[in-house]
NUTISE-865012 format. One line per 5 residues: number of its first residue (from 1); their letters; for each residue x, y, z of N, C-alpha, C, O. Coordinates in steps of 0.05 Angstrom, whole numbers, plus 32768, in hexadecimal, padded with zeros to 4 digits. Layout:
NUM	a	X/Y/Z/X/Y/Z/X/Y/Z/X/Y/Z | ...
END
This chain:
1	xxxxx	7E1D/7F24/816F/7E0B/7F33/815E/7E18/7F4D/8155/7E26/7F5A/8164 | 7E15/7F51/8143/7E22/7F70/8130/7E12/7F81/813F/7DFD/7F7D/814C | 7E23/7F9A/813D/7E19/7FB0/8142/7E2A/7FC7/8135/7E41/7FC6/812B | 7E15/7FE0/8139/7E1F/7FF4/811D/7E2A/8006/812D/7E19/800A/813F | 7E3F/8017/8132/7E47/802E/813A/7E57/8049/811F/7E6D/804D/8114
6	xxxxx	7E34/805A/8120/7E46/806C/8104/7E52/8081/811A/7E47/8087/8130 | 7E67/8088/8111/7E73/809C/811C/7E87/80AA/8108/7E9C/80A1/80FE | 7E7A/80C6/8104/7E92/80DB/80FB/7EAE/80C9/80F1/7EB0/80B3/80FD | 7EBE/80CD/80E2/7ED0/80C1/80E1/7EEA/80E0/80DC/7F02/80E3/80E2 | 7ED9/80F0/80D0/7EEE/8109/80C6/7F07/810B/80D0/7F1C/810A/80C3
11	xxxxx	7F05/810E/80F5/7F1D/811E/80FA/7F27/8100/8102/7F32/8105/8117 | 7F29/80E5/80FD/7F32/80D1/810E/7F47/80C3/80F5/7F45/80CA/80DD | 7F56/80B2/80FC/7F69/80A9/80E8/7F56/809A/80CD/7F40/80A4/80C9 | 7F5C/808A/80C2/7F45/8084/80A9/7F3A/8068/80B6/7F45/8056/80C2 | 7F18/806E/80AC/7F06/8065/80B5/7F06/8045/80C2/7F0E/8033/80B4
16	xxxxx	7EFE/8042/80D6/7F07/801E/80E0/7EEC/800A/80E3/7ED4/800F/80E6 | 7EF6/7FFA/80E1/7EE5/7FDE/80EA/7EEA/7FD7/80FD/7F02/7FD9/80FF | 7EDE/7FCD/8115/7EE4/7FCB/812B/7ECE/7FA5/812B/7EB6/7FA3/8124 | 7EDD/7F92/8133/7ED4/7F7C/813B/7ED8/7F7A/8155/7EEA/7F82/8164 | 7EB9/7F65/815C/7EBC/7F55/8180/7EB3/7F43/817E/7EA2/7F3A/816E
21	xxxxx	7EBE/7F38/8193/7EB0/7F13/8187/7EAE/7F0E/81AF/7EAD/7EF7/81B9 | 7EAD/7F2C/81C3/7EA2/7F2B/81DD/7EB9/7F21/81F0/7EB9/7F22/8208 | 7ECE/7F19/81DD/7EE5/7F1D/81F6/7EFE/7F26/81E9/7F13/7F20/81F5 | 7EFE/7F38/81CC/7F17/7F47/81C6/7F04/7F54/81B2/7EEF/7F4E/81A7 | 7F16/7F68/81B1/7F07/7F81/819C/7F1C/7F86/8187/7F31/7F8E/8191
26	xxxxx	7F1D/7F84/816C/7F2F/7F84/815C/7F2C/7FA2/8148/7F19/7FA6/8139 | 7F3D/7FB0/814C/7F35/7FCF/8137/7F4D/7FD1/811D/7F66/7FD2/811D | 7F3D/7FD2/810B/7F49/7FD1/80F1/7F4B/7FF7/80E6/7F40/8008/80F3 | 7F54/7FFB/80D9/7F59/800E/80D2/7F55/8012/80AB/7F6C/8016/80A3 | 7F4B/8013/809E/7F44/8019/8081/7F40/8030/807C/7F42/8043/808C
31	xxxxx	7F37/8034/805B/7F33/804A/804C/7F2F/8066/8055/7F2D/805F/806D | 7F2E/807A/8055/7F22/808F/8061/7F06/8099/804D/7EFA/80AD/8055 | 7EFF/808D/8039/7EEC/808C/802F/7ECB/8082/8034/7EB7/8083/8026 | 7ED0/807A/8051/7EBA/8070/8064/7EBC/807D/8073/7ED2/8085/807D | 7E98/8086/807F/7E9A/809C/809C/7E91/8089/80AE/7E85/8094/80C1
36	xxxxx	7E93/8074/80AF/7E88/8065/80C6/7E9C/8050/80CA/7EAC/8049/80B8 | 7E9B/8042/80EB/7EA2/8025/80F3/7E97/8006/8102/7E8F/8001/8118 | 7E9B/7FFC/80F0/7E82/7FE0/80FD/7E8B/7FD1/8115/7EA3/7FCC/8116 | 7E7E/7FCC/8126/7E80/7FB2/8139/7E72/7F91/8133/7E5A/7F8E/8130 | 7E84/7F7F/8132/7E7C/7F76/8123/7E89/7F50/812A/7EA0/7F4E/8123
41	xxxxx	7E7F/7F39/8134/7E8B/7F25/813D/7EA9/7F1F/812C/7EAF/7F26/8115 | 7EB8/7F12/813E/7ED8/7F15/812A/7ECA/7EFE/811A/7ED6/7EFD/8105 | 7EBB/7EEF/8119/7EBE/7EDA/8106/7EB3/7EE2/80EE/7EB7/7ED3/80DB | 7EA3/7EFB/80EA/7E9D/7F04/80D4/7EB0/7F0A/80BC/7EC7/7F0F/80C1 | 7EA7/7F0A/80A0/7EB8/7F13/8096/7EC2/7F2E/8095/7EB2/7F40/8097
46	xxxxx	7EE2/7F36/8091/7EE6/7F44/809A/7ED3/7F68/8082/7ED3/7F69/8069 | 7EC8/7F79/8091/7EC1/7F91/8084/7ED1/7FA3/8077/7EDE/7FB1/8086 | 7ED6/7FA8/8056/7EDD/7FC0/8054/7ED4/7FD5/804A/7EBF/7FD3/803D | 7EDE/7FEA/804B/7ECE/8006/8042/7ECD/800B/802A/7EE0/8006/801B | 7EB1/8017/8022/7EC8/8019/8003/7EDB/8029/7FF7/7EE2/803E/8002
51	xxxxx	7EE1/8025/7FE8/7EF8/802C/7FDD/7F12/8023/7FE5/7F25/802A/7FD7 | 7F17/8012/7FFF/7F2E/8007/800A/7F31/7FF3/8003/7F21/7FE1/8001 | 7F4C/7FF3/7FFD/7F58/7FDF/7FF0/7F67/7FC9/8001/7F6E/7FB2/7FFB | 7F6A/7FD8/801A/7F81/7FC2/802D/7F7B/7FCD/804C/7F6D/7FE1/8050 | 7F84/7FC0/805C/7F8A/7FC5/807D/7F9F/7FD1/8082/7FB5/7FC9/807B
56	xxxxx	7F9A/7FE9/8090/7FAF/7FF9/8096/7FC1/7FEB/80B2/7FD9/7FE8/80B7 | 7FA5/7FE6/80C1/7FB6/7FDC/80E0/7FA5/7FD1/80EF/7F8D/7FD6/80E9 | 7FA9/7FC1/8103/7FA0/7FB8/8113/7FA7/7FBD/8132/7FBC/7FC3/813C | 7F88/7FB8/8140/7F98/7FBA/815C/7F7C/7FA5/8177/7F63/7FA5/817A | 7F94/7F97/8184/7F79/7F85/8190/7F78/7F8B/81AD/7F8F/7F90/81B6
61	xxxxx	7F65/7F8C/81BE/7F6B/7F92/81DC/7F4C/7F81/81DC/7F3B/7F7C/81CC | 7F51/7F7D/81FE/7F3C/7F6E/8209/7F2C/7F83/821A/7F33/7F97/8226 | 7F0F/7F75/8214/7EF8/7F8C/8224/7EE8/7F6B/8232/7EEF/7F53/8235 | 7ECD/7F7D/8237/7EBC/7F64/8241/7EC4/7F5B/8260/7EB8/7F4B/826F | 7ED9/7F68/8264/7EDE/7F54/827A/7EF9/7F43/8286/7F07/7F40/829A
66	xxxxx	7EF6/7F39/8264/7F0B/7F22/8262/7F2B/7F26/826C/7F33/7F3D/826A | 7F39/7F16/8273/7F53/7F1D/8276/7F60/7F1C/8269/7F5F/7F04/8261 | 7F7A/7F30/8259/7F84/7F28/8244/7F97/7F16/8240/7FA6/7F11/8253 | 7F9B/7F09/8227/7FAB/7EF9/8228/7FC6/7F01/8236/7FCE/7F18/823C | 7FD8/7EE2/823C/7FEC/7EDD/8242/7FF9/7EF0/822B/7FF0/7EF1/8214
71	xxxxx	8015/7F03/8233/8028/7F13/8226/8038/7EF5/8220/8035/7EE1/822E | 804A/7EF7/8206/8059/7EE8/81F4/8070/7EF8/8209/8072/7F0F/8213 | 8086/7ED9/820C/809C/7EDB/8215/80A7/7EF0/8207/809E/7EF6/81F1 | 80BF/7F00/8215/80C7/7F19/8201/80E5/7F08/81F1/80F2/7EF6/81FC | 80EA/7F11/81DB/8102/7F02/81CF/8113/7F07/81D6/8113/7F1D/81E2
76	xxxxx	812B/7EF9/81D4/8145/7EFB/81D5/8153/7F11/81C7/8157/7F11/81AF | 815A/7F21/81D5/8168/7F3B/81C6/8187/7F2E/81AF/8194/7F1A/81B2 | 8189/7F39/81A3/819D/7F31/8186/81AD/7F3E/8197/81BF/7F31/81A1 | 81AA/7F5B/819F/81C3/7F68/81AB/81C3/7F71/81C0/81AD/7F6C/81CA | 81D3/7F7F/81D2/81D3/7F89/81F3/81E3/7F97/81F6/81F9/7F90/81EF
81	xxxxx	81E0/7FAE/8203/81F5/7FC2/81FB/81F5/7FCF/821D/81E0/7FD7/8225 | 8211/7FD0/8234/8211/7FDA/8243/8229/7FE6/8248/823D/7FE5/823A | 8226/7FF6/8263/8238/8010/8265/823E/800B/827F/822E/8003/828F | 8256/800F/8285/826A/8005/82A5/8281/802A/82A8/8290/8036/8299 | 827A/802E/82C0/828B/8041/82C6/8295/8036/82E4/8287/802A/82F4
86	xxxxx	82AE/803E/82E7/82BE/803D/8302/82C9/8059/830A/82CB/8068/82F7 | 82CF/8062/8320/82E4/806C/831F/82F1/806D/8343/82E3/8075/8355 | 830A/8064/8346/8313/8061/8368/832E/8079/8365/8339/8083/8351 | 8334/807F/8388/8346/808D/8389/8360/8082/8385/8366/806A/8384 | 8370/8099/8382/838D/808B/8382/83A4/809A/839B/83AB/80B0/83A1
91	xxxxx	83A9/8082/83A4/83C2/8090/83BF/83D2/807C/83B9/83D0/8067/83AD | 83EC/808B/83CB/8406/8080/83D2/8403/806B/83DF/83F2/8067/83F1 | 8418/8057/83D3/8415/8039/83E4/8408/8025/83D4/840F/800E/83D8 | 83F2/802B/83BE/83E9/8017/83AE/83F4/800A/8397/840A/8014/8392 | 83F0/7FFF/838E/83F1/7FFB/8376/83DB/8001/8358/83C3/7FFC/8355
96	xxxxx	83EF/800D/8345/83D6/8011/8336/83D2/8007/8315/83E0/800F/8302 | 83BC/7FF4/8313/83BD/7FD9/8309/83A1/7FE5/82F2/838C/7FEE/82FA | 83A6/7FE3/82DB/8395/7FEB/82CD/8391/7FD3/82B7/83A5/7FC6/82B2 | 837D/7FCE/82AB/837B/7FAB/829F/838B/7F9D/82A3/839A/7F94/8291 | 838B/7F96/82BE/83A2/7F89/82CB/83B7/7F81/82C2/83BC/7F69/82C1
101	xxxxx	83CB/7F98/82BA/83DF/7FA5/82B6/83ED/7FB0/82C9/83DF/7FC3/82CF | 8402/7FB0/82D9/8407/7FCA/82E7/841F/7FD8/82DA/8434/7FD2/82CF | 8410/7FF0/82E1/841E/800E/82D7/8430/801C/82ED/8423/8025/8300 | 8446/801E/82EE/8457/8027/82FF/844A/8048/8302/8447/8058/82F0 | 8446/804C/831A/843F/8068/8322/843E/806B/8344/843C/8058/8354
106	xxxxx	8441/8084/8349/844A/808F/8369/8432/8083/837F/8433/8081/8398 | 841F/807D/8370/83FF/8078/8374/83F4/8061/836B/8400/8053/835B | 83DA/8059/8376/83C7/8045/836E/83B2/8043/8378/83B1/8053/838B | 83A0/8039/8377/8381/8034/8373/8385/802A/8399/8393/801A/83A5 | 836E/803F/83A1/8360/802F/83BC/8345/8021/83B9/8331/802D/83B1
111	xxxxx	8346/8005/83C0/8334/8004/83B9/8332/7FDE/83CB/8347/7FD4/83D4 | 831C/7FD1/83CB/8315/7FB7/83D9/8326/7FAA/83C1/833D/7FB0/83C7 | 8327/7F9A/83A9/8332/7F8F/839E/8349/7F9D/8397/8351/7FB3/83A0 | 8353/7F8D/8386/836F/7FA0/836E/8361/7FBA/8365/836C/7FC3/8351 | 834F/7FC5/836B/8344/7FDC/8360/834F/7FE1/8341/8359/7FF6/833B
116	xxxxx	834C/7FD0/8334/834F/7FD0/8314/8335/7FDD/830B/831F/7FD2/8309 | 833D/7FFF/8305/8320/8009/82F8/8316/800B/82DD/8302/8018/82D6 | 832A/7FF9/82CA/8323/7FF2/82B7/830E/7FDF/82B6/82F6/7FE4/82B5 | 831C/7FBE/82B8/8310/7FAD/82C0/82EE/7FB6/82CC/82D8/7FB9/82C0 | 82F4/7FB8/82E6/82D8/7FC4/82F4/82C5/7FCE/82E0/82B4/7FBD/82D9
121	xxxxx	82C5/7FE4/82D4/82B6/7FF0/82BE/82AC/7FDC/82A5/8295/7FD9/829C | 82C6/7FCE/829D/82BF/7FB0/8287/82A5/7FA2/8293/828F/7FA0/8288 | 82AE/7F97/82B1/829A/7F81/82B2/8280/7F98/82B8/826D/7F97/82A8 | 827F/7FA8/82CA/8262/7FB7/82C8/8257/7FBD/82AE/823F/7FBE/82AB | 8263/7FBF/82A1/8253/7FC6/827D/824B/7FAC/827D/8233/7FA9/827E
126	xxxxx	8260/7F8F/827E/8243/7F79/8273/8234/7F70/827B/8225/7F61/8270 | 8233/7F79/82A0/8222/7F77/82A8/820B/7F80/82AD/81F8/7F77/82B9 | 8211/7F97/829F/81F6/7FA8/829F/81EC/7F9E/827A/81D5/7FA0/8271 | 8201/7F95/826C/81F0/7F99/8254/81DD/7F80/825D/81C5/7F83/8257 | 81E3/7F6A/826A/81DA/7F4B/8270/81BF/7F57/827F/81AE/7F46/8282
131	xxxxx	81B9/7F72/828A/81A7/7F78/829E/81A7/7F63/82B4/8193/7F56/82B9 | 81C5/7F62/82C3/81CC/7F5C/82E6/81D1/7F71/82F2/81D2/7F88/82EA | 81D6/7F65/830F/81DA/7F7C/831E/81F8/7F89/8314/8204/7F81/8300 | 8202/7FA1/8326/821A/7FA9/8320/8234/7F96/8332/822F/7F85/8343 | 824D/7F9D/8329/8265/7F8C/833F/8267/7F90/8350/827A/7F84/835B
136	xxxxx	8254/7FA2/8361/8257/7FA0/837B/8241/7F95/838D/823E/7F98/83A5 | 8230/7F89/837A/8215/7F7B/8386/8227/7F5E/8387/822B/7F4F/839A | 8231/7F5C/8368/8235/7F3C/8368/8249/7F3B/8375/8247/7F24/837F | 8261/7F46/837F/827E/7F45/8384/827E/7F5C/8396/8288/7F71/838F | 8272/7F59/83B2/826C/7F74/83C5/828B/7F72/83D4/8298/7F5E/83D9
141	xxxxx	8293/7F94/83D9/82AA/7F99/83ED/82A8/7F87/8401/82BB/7F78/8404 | 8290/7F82/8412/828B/7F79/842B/8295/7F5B/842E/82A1/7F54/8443 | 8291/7F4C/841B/82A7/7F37/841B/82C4/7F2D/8417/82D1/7F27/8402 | 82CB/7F2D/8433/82DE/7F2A/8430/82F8/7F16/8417/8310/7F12/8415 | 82E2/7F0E/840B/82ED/7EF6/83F9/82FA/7EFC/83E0/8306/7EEE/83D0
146	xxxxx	82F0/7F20/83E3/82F6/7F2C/83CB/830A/7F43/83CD/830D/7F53/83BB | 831A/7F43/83E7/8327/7F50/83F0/8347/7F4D/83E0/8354/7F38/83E0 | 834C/7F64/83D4/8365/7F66/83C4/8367/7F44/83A9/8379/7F35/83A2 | 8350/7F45/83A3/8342/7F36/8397/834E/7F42/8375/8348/7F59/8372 | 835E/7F33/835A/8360/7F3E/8350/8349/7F42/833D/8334/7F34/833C
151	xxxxx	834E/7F55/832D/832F/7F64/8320/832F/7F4C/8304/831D/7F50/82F4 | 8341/7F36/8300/8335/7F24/82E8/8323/7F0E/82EF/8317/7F00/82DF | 8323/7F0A/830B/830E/7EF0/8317/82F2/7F02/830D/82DF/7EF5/8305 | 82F0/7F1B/830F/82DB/7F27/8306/82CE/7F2B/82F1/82B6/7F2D/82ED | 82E4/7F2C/82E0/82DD/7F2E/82C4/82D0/7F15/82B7/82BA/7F11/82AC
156	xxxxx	82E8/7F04/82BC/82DF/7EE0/82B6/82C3/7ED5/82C1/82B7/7EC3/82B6 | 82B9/7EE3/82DD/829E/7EDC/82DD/8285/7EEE/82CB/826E/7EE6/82C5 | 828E/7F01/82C6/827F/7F18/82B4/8282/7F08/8291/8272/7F0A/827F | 8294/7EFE/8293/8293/7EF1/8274/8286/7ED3/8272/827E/7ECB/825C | 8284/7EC5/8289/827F/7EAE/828A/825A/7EB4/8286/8249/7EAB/8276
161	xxxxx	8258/7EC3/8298/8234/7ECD/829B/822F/7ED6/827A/821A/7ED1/826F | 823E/7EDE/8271/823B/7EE4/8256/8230/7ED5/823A/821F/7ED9/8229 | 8243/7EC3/8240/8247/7EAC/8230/8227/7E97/823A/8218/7E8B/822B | 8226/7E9A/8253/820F/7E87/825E/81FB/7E91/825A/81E9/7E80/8257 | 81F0/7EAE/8256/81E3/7EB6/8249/81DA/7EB5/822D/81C3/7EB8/8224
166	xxxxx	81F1/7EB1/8221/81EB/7EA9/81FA/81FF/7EC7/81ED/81FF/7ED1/81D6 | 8209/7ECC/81FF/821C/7EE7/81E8/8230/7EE0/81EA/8239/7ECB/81F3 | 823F/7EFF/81DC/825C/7EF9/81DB/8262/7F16/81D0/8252/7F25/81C4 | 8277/7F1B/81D5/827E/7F3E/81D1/8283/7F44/81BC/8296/7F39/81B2 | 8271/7F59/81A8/826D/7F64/818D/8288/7F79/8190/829B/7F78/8181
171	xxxxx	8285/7F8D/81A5/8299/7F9A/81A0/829A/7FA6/81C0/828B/7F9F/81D2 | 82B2/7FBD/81C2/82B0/7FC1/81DB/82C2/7FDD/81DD/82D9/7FDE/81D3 | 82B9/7FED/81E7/82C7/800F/81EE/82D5/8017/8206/82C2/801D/8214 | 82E0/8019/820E/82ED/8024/8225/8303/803E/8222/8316/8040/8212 | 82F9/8054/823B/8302/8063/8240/8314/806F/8255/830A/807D/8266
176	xxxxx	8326/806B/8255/8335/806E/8278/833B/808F/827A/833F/809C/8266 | 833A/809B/8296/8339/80B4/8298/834C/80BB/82A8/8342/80BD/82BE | 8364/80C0/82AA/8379/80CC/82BF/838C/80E1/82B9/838E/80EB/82A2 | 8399/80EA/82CE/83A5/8103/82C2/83C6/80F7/82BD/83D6/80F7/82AA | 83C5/80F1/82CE/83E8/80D7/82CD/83E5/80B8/82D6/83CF/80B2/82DF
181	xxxxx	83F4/80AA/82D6/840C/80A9/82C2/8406/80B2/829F/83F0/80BB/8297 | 8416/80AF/8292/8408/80A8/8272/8403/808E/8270/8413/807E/827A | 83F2/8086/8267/83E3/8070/8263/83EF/8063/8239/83F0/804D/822D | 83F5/8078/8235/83FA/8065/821B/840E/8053/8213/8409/8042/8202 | 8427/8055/8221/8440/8042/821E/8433/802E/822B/8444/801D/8230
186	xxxxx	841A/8027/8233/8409/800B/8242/83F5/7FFD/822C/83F1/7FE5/8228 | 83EB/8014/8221/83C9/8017/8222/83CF/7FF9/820E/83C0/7FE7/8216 | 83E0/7FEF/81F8/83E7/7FE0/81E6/83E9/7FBA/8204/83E2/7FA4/81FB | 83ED/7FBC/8211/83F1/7FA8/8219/83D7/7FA5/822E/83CD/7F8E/8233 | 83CA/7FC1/823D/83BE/7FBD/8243/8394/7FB6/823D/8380/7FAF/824A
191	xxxxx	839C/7FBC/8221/8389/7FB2/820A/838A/7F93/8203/8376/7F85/8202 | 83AB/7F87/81FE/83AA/7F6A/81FC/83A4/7F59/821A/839D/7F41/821B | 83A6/7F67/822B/839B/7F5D/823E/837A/7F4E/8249/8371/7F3A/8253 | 8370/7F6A/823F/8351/7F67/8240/834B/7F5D/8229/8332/7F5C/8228 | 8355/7F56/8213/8345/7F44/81FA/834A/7F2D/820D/8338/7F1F/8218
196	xxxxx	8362/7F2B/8210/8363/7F0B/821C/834E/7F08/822E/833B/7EFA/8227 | 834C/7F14/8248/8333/7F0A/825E/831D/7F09/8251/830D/7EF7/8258 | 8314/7F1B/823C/82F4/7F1A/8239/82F8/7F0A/821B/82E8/7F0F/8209 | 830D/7EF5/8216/8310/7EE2/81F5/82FB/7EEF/81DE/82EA/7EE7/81CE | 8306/7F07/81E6/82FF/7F19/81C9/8314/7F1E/81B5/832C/7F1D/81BC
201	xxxxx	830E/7F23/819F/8329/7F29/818A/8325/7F45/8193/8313/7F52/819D | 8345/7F49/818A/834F/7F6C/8188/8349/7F84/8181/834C/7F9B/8188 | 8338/7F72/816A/8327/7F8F/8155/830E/7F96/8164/8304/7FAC/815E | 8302/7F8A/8175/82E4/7F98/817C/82EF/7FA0/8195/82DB/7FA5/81A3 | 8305/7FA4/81A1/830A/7FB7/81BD/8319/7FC7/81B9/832D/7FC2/81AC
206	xxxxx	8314/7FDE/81C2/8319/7FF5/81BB/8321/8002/81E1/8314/8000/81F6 | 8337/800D/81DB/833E/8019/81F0/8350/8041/81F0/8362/804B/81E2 | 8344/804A/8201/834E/8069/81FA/8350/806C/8215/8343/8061/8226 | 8367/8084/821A/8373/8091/8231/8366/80AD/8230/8363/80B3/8219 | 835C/80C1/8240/8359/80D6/8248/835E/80E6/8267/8357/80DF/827D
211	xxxxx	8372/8105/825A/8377/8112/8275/835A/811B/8283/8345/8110/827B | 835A/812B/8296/8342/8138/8298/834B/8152/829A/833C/815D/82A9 | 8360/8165/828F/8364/8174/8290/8368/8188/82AE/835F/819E/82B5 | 8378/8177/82BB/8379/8183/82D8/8369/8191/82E5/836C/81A6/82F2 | 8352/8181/82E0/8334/8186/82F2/832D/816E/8305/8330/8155/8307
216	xxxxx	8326/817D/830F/8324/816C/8337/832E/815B/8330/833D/815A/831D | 8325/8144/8345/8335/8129/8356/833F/812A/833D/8353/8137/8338 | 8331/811A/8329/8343/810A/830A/8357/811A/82FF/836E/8111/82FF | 8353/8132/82F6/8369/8144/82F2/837C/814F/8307/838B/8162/8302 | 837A/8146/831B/8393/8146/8331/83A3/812E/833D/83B1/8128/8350
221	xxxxx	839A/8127/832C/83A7/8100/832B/839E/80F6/8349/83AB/80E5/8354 | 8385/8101/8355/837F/80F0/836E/8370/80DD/8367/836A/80CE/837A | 8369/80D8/8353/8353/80C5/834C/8351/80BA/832E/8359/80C9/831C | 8348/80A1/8328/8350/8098/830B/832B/8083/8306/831D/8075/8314 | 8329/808D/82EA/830C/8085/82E2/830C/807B/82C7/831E/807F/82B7
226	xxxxx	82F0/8069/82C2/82FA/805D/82A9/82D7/805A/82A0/82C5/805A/82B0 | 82D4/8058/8285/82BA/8055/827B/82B8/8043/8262/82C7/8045/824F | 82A4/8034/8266/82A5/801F/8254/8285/800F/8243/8272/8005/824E | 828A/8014/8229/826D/8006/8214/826E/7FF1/820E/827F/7FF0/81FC | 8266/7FDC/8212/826F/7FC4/820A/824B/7FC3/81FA/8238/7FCF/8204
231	xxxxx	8249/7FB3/81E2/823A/7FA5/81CC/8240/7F87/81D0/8252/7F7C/81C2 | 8236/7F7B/81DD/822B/7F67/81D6/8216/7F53/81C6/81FE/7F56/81CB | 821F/7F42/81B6/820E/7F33/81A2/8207/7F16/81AC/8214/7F06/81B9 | 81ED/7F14/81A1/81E4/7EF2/81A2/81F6/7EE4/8192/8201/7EF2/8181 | 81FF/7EC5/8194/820C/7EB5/8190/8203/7EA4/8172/8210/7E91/816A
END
């Protein structure tokens, strides 16, 4: 049964219609040329004010009681965009292996695997864009299985999840942070490296070196860090 609710409309957005049909309430939004809003069964035809020409908006919620409907699966995102940071110490005695490359230096990465803190940073970006855990949930120190483990078994499962998911890498940023060695007589091979593990072309990976300007650990070459954007796209 209809029912009338006049109410002021002045200070409220322009004047509405409001339908119920006792288990959803539907509010329309029209003209501001009307000071009032109806209640009114949804099967009615729909009310407008006059002088309105069209529906501004709609909005439906459940009253009465009722429970509201089931939420619509959420869609498949087109794109996914995540962010991976590493960073391990460096001492004497290691080796130090950057997109699994190694770079001749006095030093290297301590760390449970090859402490590759490039890599490391790669797969945590797609795994965070994929929303999984991080590499050390999936691939924990505590197993021994992963012990001096090199850092591309890692990557290859981070791309495989990828792919099984429905993407594939739009583009990808990386930042490495150290104070020595120089990194650029590498950075060229160590870029064809990582297209290859993650079977991306050349042009959407992008790779850059930075000192830290001889500030703490990183700028005293005790320590080496890396940061990384990867964009991922649906297939």
């Amino acid at each position: 049964m209809a029912a009338h609710l006049h109410l002021h409309a002045s200070s409220l957005l322009p004047a509405g219609i409001v339908a119920r049909n006792g288990k959803s309430l539907s509010l329309a939004f029209v003209s501001d040329k009307s000071q009032s809003f109806f209640v009114r069964p949804a099967s009615a035809p729909a009310l407008r004010a006059a002088g309105s020409p069209r529906v501004v908006a709609a909005v439906n919620t459940a009253v009465g009681g009722a429970p509201p409907a089931a939420a619509a699966p959420p869609k498949t995102l087109p794109f996914r965009v995540g962010h991976g940071f590493d960073l391990h110490r460096l001492e004497p005695g290691y080796p130090l292996i950057i997109g699994g490359i190694d770079i001749p230096h006095d030093r290297g990465c301590e760390a449970h695997s090859d402490g590759d803190v490039l890599l490391h940073c790669v797969v945590d970006a797609i795994l965070g864009a994929l929303g999984l855990p991080d590499i050390g949930q999936i691939f924990p120190d505590s197993d021994p299985k992963w012990k001096g483990a090199p850092s591309s078994v890692f990557i290859k499962e981070a791309v495989r999840l990828m792919h099984e998911a429905g993407y594939e890498i739009g583009n990808l940023d990386a930042t490495l942070i150290l104070q020595r060695p120089k990194v650029s007589p590498h950075k060229e091979a160590i870029r064809q490296n990582l297209c290859e593990l993650l079977g991306a072309d050349p042009t959407v990976v992008n790779l850059k070196a930075k000192t830290h300007e001889k500030v703490d650990s990183l700028g005293e070459n005790r320590s080496i860090a890396a940061h990384t954007v990867v964009l991922l796209m649906r297939k």
